[in-house]
C-alpha positions in Angstrom: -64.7 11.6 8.1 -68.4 11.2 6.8 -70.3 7.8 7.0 -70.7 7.5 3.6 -66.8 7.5 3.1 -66.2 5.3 6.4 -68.2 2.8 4.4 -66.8 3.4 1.4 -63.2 2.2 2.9 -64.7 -0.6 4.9 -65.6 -1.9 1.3 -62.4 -1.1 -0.3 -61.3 -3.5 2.2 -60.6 -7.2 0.9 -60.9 -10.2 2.7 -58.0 -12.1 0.9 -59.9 -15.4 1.8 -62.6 -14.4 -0.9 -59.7 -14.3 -3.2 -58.2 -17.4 -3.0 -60.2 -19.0 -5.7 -58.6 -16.2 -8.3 -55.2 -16.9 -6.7 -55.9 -20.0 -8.3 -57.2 -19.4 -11.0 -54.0 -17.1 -11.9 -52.0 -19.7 -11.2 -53.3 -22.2 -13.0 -53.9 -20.4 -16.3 -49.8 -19.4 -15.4 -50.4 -15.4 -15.3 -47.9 -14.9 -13.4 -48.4 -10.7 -13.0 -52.2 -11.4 -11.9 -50.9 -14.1 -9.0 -48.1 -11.3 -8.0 -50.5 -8.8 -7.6 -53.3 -11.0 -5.5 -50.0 -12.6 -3.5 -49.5 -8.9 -2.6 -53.5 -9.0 -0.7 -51.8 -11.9 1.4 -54.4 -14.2 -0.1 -53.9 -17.7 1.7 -51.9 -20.1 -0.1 -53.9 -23.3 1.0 -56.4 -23.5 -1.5 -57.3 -26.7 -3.6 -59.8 -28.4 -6.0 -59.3 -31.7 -3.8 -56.0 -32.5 -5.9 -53.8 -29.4 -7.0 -53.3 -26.3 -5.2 -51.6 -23.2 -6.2 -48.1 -24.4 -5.5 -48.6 -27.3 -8.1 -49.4 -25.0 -10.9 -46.9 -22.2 -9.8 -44.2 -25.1 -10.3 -45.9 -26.6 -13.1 -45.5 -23.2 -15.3 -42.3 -22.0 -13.5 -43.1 -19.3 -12.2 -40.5 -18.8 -9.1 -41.5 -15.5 -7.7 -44.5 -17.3 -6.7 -43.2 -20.0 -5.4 -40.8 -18.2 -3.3 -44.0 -16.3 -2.3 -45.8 -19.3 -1.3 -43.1 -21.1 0.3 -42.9 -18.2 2.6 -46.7 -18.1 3.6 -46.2 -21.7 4.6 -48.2 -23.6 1.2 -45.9 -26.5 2.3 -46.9 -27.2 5.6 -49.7 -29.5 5.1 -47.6 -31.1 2.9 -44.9 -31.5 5.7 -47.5 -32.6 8.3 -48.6 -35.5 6.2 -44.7 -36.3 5.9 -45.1 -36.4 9.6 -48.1 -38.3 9.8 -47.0 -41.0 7.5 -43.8 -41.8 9.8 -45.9 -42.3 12.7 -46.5 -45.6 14.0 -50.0 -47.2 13.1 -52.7 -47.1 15.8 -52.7 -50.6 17.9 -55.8 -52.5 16.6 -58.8 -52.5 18.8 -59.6 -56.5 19.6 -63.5 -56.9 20.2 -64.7 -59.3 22.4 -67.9 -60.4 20.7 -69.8 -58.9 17.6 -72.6 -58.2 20.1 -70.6 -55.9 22.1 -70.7 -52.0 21.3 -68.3 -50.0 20.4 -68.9 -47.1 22.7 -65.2 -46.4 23.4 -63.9 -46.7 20.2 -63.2 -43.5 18.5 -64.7 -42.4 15.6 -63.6 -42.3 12.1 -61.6 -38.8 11.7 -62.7 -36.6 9.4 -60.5 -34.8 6.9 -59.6 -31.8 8.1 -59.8 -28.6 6.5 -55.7 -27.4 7.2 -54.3 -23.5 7.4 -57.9 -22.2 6.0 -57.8 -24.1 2.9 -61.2 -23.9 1.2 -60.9 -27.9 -0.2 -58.8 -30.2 2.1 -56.9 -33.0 0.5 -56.5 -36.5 2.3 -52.6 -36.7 3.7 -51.6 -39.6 1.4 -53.0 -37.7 -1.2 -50.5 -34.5 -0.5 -47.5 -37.0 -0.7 -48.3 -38.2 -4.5 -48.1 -36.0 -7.5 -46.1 -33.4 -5.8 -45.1 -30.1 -6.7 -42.1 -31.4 -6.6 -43.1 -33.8 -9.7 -44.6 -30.8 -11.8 -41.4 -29.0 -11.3 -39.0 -31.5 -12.3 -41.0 -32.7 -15.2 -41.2 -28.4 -16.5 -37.5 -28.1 -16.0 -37.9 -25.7 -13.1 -34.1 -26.3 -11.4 -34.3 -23.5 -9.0 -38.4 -24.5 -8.2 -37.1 -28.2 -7.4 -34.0 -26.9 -5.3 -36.8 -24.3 -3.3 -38.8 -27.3 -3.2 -36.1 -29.8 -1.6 -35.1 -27.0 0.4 -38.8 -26.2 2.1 -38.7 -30.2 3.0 -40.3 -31.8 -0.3 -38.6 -35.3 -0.9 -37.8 -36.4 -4.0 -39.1 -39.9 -2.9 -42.4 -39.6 -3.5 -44.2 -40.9 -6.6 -46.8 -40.6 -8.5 -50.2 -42.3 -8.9 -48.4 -44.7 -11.4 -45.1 -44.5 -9.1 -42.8 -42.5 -10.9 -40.9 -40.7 -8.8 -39.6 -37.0 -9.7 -36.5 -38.5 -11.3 -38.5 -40.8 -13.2 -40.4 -37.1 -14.8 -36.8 -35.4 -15.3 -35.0 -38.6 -16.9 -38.3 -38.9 -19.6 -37.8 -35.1 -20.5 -34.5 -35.2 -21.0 -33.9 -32.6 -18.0 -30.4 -33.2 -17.0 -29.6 -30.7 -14.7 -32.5 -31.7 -13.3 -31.5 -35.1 -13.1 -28.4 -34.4 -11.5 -30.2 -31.8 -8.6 -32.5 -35.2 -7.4 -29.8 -36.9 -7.5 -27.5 -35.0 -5.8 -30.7 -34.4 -3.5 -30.7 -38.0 -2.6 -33.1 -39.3 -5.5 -33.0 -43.1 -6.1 -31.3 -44.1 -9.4 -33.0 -48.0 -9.3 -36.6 -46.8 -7.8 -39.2 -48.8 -9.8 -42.4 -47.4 -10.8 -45.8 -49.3 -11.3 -44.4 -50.5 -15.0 -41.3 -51.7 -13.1 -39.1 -49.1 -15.3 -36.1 -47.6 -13.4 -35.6 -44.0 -14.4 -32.6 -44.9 -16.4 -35.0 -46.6 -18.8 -37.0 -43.4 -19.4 -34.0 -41.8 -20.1 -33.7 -40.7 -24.0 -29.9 -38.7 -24.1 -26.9 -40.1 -23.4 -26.0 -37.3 -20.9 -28.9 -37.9 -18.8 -28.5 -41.7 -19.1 -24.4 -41.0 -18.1 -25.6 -39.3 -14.8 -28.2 -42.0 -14.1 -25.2 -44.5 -14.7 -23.1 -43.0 -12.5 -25.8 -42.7 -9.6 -26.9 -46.8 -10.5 -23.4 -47.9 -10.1 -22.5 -45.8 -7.0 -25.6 -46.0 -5.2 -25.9 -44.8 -2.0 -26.9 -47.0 1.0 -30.8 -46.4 1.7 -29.9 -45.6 5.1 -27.8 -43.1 3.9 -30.2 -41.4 1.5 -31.5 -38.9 3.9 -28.4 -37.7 5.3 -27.1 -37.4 1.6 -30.3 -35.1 0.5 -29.7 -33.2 3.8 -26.2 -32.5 3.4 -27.1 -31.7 -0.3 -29.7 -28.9 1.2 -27.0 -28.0 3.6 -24.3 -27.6 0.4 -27.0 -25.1 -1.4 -27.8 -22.7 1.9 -23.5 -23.4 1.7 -23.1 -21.9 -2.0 -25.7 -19.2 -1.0 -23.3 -18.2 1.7 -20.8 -18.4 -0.2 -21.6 -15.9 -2.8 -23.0 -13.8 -0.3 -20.2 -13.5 1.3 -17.8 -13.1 -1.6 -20.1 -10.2 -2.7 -19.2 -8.2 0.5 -15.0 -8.8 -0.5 -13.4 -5.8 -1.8 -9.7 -5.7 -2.3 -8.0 -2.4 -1.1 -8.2 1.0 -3.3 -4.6 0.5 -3.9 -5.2 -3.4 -4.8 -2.9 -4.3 -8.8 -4.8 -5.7 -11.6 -3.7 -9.1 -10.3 -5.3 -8.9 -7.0 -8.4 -7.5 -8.6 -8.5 -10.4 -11.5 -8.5 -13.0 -8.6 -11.1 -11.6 -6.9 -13.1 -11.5 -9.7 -12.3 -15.2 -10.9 -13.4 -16.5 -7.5 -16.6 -14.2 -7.0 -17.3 -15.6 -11.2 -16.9 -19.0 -10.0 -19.6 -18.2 -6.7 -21.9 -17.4 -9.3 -21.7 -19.8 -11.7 -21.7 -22.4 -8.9 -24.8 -20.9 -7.3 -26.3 -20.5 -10.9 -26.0 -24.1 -11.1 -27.5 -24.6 -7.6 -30.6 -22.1 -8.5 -30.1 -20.3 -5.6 -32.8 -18.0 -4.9 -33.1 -15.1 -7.8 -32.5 -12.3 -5.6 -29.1 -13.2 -4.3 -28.4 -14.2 -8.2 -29.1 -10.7 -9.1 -26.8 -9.0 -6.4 -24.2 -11.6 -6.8 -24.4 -11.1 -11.1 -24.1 -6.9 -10.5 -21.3 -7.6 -8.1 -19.6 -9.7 -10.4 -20.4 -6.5 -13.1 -18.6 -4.2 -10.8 -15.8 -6.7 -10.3 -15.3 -6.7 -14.3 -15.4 -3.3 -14.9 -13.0 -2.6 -12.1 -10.9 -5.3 -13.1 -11.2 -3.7 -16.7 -10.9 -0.6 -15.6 -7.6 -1.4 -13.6 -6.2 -2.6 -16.4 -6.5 0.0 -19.0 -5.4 2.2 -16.2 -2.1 0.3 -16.5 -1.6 0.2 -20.1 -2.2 4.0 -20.4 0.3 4.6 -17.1 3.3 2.3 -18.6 2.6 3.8 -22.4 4.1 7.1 -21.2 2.4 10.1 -22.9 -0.3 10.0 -25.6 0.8 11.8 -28.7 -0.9 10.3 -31.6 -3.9 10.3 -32.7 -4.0 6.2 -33.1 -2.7 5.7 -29.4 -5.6 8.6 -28.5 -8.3 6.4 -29.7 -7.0 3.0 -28.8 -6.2 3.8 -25.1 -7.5 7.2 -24.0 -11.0 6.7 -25.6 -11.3 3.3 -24.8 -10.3 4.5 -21.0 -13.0 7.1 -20.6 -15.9 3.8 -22.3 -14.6 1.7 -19.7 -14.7 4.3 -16.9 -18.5 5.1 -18.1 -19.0 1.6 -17.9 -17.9 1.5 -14.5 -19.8 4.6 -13.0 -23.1 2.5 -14.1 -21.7 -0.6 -12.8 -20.9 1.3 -9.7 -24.7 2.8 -9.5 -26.3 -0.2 -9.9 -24.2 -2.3 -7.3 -25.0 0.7 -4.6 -28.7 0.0 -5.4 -28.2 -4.0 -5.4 -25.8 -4.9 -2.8 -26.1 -3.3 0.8 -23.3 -3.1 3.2 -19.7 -2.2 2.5 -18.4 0.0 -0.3 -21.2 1.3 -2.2 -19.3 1.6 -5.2 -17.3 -2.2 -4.6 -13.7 -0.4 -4.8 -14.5 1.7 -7.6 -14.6 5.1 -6.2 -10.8 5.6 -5.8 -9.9 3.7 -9.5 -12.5 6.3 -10.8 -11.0 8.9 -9.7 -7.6 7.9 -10.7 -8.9 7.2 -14.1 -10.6 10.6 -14.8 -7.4 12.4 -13.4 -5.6 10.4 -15.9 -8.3 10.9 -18.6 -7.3 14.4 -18.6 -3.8 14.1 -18.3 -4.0 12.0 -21.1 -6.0 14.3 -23.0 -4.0 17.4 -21.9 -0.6 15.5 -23.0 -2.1 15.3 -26.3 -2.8 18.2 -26.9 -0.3 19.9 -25.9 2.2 17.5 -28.4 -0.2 18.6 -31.4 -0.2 21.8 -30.4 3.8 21.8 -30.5 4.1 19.8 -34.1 3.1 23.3 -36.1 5.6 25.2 -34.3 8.3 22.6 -34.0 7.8 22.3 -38.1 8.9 26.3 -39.1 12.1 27.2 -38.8 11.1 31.0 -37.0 8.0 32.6 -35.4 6.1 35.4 -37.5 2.2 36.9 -37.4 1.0 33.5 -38.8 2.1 31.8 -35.7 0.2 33.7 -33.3 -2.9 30.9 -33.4 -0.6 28.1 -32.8 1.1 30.3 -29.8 -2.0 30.9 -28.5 -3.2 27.6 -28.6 0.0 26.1 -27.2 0.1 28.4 -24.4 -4.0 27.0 -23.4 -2.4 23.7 -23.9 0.4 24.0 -21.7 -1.9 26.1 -18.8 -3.8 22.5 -18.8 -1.0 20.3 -19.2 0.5 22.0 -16.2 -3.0 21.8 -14.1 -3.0 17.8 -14.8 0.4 17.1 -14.5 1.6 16.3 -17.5 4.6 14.1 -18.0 7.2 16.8 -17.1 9.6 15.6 -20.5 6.6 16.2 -22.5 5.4 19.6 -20.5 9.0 20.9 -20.3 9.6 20.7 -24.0 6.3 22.6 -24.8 7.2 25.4 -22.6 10.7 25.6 -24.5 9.3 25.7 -27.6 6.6 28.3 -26.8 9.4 30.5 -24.9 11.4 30.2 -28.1 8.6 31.0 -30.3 7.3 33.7 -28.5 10.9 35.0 -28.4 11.4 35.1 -31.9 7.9 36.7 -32.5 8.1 39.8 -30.0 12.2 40.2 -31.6 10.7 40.5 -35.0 8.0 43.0 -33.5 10.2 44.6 -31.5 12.5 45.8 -34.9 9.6 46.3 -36.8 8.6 48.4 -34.4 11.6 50.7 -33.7 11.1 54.5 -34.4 13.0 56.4 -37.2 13.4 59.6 -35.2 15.0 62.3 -36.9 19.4 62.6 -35.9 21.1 65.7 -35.7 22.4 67.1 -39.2 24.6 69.9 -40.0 22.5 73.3 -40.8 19.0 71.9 -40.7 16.2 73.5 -42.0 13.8 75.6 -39.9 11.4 73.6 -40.2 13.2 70.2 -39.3 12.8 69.5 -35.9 8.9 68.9 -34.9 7.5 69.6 -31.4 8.3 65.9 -30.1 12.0 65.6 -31.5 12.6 68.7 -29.0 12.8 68.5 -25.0 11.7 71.7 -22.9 12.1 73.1 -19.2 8.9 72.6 -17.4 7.1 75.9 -16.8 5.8 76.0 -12.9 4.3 78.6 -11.4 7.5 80.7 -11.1 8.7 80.2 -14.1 10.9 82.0 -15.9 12.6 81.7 -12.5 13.4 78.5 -11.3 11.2 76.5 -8.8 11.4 77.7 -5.4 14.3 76.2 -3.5 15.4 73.8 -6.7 16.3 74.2 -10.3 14.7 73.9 -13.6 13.2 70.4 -14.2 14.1 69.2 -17.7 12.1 67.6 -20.2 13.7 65.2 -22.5 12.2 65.0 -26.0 9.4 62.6 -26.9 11.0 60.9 -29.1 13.3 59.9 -27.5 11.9 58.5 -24.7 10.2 56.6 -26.8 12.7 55.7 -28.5 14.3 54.2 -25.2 11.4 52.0 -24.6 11.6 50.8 -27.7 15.3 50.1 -28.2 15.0 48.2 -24.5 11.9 46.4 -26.0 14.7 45.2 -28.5 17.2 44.6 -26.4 14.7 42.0 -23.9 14.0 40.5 -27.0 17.0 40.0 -28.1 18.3 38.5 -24.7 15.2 36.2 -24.8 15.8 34.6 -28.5 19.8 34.0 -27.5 18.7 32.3 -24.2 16.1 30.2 -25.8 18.0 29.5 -28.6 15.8 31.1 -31.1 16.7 31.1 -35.0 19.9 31.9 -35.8 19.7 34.4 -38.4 16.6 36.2 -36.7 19.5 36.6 -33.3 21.8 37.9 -35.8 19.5 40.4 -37.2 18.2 41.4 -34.0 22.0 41.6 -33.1 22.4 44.1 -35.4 19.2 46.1 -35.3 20.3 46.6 -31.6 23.4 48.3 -32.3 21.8 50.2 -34.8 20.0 51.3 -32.0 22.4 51.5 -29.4 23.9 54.2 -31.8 20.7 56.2 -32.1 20.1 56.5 -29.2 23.7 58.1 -28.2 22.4 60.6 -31.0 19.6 61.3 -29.5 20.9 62.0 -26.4 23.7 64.1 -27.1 21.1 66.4 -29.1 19.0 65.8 -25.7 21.9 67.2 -23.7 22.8 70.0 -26.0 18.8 71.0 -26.4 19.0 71.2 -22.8 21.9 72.8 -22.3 20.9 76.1 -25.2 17.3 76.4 -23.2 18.9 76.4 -19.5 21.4 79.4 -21.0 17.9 81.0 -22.8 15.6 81.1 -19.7 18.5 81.9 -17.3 18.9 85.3 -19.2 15.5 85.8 -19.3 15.2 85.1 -15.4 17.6 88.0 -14.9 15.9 90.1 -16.7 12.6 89.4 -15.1 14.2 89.7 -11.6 15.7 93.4 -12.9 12.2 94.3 -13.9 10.8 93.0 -10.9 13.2 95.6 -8.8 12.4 98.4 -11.1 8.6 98.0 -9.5 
């Protein structure tokens, strides 16, 4: 590395201390993004103008995520020593003995001392008057007066007219507020300088009914700390409690009542910490937990619904159940993502992985069931198969391949299959007659020209021929036509057997009943004119054979 860009780092390099007086700036002026991004320089948090300091104005303008910030970095220590310092006992006076005598050993006024690197120091009696604590109860800031109560501010200490912070919240009609100091151990009947009790600032009834309640049940002043420390205690409590909530996850086989209780108490976790202010972050995990809670519990639930409805065959029940399944499953998959980024620890998906799965399986059952019942309605409506069924067959068929990869309900997937083999039955009978042969039968005296090339058989000619094949006889070739003919008369007869056994149309059986006899009869035709062919051309080649064999001596 050069010099020049040594140098050129080493004055890229802040001292945060030299930024404290923008830290302050920012958080006066409430800019909350510019005090985020000089909090991320760890700039001091102990800077003041001799009266306010950062932490006043972060919880005079709300703004929490610097608060948090600057409870962390300690901005309330000073505060906390001067707490300290006021509790201690008062020095013993010093007696002189005459005016004349010196006061060498008596120690020197202290000087106020410049605390934590803050650039102005305030006095200690000045840090326990007008506190942020004040400035955050008269803004409305809940969550910035429980931080505050929690990081040791009390909500005893007044102002420079002696209102204390419930005196602030009672004016400005901030009765949550008003209940949190209360609750916190706030004194309903403190007086300030103008003698007025906050219940005399008060302007609604609600806030004056919670100030009523806390005049007429007071607790005993030497009670007051133990109640605002068992208050604090009740908020880390409700933090806990949500926390752990979060991380409870019924089984993947848990019913929708199981979920629906789970959810119910994790809701009322964080509604109760909501109400508390518990720190935002655990608000947000708790709030997406809660999400993926619903949207199981939803989920669950619509799982159920399209389980006990049996199969979905109408386009109504399609878009009321399955459609609103496969919304709430979406909805779930984000829920799902956005816990796993929230919440650590546990099931990344809070349950939902398993219900998911379930769902989509039964997504596509659903869908498969469907279709496969609209695919059956145009065949189940004709009374017999013909060419203008072969779409619908085709498309039944597809329907019932998926039906029977997602397990379809086996009524529904039983009587599709019936209906296609019956169909399909009736289609291949009527293309099976259509498509019988009309050879040419045996007549008395037929012309010369009558019988064509394929209605006759003939001996096959191998190498000896005309004599037979060595060690065997002639091999005999029935007529084309009618094997042919044979294929086609069994194609009938399959056909035929199929439509009886699937119960195919009545009249179509009957036909095909008849067309098979018809060619039943043919083919005994054919095959006695096979037989007889056969039987002239052995007698033919036979007396040629001798007289090849006689030749064959002569040479």
């Amino acid at each position: 590395m050069s010099d020049a860009e040594g140098s050129e780092e080493e004055e890229e390099r802040l001292d945060p201390a030299v930024l404290v007086s923008d830290f302050y700036a920012a958080c006066k002026a409430g800019d909350l993004n510019q005090a985020k991004e000089l909090q991320a320089y760890d700039v001091p948090p102990f800077y003041s103008d001799g009266n306010w300091t950062p932490l006043h104005w972060a919880c005079r303008h709300g703004m929490v995520e610097v608060v948090e910030r600057l409870l962390e970095d300690g901005a309330h220590r000073p505060y906390l020593d001067a707490v300290e310092e006021s509790l201690r006992p008062p020095p013993a006076p010093v007696v002189k003995v005459s005016s004349d005598e010196e006061d060498e050993g008596a120690p020197a006024p202290a000087e106020p001392l410049v605390k934590f690197g803050t650039v102005n120091s305030i006095p200690s009696a000045k840090l326990l008057k007008n506190t942020p604590l004040h400035w955050a109860a008269f803004g409305g800031h809940l969550r910035i007066v429980w931080l505050l109560m929690k990081a040791g501010y009390r909500p005893s200490d007044v102002d420079d007219v002696g209102n204390s912070p419930l005196h602030l919240a009672a004016a400005g009609d901030k009765h949550l507020i008003v209940r949190a100091l209360v609750a916190g151990g706030a004194d309903a009947l403190a007086r300030n300088d103008f003698n007025n009790a906050p219940g005399h600032l008060a302007t609604s009834e609600r806030v004056k009914k919670e100030l009523f309640e806390a005049e007429n049940d007071p607790p005993h002043p030497s009670t007051r700390q133990d109640l605002h420390e068992a208050n604090l205690s009740r908020y880390d409590g409700v933090k806990a409690t949500l926390e752990q909530e979060m991380q409870v996850i019924p089984p993947a086989d848990a019913d929708f009542a199981t979920l629906e209780a789970q959810r119910k108490t994790l809701a009322e976790a964080l509604q109760t910490a909501r109400d508390a202010c518990i720190v935002n972050e655990v608000i947000v995990k708790g709030a997406a937990a809660l999400r993926r809670s619903e949207a199981r519990c939803a989920l669950r639930e619509q799982v159920d619904v399209v389980e006990g409805g049996g199969p979905t065959v109408t386009q109504r029940a399609y878009a009321r159940d399955v459609n609103k399944l496969e919304r709430l499953r979406r909805e779930a998959i984000k829920a799902a993502e956005e816990g796993a980024e929230l919440i650590e620890g546990g099931d990344p998906t809070g349950g939902l992985g398993a219900l998911m799965e379930e769902a989509d399986a039964l997504g596509y059952r659903s869908r498969s069931e469907y279709w496969l019942y609209q695919c059956c309605t145009p065949l189940d409506a004709i009374d017999c198969a013909d060419e203008s069924s072969v779409r619908s067959l085709e498309r039944l068929e597809k329907a019932i391949a998926e039906a029977v990869l997602r397990k379809a309900q086996p009524e529904l997937l039983a009587r599709g299959q019936k209906l296609f083999a019956c169909r399909s039955a009736e289609l291949e009978l009527k293309r099976s007659m259509r498509e019988l042969p009309s050879p040419k039968l045996p007549i008395d005296d037929p012309p010369a020209d009558y019988w064509s090339e394929e209605d006759q058989g003939h001996i096959d000619e191998t190498e000896e021929y005309p004599l037979p094949p060595e060690g065997g006889d002639y091999v005999w070739i029935p007529s084309e036509i009618l094997g042919t003919y044979r294929e086609a008369a069994l194609r009938v007869e399959r056909a035929l057997d199929e439509a009886k056994t699937c119960e195919g149309n009545a009249i179509l059986v009957e036909e095909g009943q008849l067309s098979h006899e018809a060619a039943a009869e043919v083919m005994k035709q054919l095959e006695r004119k096979d037989e007889e062919d056969k039987a002239t051309a052995l007698a033919a080649v036979e007396k040629v054979a001798k007289k090849y064999k006689k030749a064959m001596k002569k040479k």
